[in-house]
C-alpha positions as semicolon CSV with decimal commas, in nm:
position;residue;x (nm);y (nm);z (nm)
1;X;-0,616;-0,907;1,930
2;X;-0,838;-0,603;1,824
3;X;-0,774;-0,209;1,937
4;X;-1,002;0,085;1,883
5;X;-0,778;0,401;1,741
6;X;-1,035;0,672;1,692
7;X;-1,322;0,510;1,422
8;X;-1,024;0,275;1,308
9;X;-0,954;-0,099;1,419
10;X;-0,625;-0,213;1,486
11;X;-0,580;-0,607;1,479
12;X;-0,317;-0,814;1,513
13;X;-0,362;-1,205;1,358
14;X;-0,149;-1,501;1,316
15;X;-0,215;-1,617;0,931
16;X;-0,117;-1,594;0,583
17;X;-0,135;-1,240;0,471
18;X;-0,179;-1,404;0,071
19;X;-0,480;-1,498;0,234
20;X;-0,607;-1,148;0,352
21;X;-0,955;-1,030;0,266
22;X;-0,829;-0,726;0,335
23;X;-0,871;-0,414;0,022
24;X;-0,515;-0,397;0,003
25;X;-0,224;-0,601;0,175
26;X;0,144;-0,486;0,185
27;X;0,419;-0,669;-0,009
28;X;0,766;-0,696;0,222
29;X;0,938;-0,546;-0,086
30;X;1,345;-0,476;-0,234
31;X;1,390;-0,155;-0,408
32;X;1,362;-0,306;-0,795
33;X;1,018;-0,435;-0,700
34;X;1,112;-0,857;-0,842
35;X;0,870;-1,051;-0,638
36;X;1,139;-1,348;-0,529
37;X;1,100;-1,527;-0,226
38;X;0,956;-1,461;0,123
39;X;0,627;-1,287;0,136
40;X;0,704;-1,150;-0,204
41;X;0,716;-1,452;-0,347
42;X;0,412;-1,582;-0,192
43;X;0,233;-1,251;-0,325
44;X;0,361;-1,378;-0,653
45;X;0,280;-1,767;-0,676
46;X;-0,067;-1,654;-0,552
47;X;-0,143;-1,364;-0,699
48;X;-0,048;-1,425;-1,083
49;X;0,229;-1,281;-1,302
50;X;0,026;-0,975;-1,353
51;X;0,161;-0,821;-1,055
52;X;0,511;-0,938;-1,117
53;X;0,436;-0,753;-1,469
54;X;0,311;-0,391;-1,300
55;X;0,615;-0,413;-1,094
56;X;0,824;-0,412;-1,380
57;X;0,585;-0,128;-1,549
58;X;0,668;0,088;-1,231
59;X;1,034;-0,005;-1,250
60;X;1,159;0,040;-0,924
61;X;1,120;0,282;-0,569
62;X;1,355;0,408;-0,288
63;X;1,398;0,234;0,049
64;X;1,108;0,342;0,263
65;X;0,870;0,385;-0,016
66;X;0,545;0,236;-0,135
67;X;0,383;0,163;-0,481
68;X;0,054;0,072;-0,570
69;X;-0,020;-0,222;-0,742
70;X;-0,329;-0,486;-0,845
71;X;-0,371;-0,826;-0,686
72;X;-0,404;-1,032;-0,952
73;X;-0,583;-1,340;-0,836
74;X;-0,528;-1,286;-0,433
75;X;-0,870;-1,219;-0,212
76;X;-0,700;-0,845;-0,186
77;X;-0,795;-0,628;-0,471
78;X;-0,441;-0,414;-0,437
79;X;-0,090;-0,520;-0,291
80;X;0,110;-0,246;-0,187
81;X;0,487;-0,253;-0,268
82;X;0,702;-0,137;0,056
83;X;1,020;-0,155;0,076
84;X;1,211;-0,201;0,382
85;X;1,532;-0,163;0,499
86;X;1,838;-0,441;0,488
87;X;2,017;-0,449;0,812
88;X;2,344;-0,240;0,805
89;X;2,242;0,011;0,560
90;X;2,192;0,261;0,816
91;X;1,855;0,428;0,950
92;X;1,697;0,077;0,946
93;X;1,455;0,254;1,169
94;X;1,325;0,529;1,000
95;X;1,336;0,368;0,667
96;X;1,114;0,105;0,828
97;X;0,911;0,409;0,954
98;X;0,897;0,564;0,638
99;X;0,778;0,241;0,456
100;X;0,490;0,218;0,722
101;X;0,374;0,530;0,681
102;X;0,411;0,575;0,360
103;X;0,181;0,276;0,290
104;X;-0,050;0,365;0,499
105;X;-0,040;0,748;0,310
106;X;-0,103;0,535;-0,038
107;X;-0,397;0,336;0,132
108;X;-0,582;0,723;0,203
109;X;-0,461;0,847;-0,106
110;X;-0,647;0,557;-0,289
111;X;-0,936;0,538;-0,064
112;X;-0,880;0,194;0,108
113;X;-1,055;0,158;0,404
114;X;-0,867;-0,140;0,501
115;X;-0,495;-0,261;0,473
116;X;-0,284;-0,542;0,588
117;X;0,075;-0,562;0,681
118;X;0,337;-0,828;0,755
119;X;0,651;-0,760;0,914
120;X;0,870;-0,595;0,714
121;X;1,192;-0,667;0,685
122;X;1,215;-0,930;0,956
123;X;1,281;-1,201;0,689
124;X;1,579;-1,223;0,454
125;X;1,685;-0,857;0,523
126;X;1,738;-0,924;0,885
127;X;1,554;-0,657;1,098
128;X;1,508;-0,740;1,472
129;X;1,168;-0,841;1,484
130;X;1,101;-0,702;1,870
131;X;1,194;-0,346;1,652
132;X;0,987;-0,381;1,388
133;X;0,651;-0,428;1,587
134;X;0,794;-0,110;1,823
135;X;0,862;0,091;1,482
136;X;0,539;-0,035;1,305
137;X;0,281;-0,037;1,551
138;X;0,430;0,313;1,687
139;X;0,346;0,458;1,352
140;X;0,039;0,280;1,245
141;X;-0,122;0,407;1,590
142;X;0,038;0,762;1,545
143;X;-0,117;0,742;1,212
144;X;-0,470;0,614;1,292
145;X;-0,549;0,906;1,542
146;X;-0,442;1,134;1,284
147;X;-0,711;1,240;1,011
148;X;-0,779;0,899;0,807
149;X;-1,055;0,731;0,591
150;X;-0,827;0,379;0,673
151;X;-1,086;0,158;0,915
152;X;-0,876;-0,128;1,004
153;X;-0,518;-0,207;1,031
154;X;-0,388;-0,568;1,057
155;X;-0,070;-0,722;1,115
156;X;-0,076;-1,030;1,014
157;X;0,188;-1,237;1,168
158;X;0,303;-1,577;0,996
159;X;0,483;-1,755;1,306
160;X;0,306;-1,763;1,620
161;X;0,600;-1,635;1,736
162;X;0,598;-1,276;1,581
163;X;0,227;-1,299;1,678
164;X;0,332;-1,238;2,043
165;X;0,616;-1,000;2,005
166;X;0,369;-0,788;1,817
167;X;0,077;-0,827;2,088
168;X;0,355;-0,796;2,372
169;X;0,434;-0,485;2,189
170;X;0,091;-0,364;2,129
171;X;0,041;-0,417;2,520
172;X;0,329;-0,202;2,648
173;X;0,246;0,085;2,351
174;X;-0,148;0,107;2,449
175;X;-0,197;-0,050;2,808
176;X;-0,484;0,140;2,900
177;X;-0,683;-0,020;2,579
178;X;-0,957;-0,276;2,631
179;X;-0,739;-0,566;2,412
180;X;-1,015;-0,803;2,260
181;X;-0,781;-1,070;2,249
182;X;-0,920;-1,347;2,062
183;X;-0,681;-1,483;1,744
């Protein structure tokens, strides 16, 4: 499913985001930036120990932030570090805000033109998925009518699942939006 936000694309697509041919895609992160399991460790099995090692190099960011990283041997040429929130910490929802926006922030401050997300935090740290596609797609949007050099936005969904809660989502946020709804 493909939406027009200004000159940018927004597309939602059921896949494997180690896959992405995207210029950067965006790591489900924890604070100390250690690629373990989930997407993370994905990003890591594919992508090499080099990004494991620029991790480390970094050290660490806050919950809600974003660092910048290579992508070793993924199709990618960056991953981007966010890190959501754990349920029960408190402001799940604006941290998750925060780590959507500020990747997306990183992706114009670098110049990439194109960026893909999973859905943070859904996984291990046990965010409502029906909230994460409000919160993320809510800001991406937001974000993509605002002043950007970022073309395309995709949410690439692993389950078929999430696929539909995000398109269900993107639906009820943008109904008035021709959906080219091919996945």
């Amino acid at each position: 499913m493909k939406v027009n936000i200004n000159n940018s694309v927004l597309e939602l697509i059921r896949g494997d985001i180690t896959e992405m041919r995207t210029e950067a895609i965006v790591n489900a992160s924890n604070a100390q930036l250690v690629l373990g399991g989930g997407v993370a460790g994905a990003i890591r099995r594919k992508g090499g120990h080099q990004i494991q090692k620029e991790c480390s190099r970094i050290g660490a960011t806050f919950v809600g932030g974003a660092v910048l990283t290579t992508a070793g041997s993924l199709k990618a040429r960056y991953v981007i570090h966010a890190v959501g929130p754990r349920m029960g910490q408190g402001n799940e929802n604006g941290k998750l805000k925060n780590a959507t926006l500020n990747s997306l922030k990183l992706a114009d401050e670098k110049g990439i033109r194109s960026v893909s997300f999973p859905a943070i935090s859904t996984g291990v740290f046990g965010f409502p998925i029906q909230r994460c596609a409000e919160i993320m797609l809510q800001t991406s949007t937001e974000y993509l009518k605002g002043q950007t050099g970022i073309e395309r936005v995709v949410f690439c969904l692993f389950t078929n699942f999430d696929y539909e809660v995000f398109a269900n989502q993107l639906k009820r946020q943008l109904p008035n939006q021709n959906n080219d709804t091919d996945h």
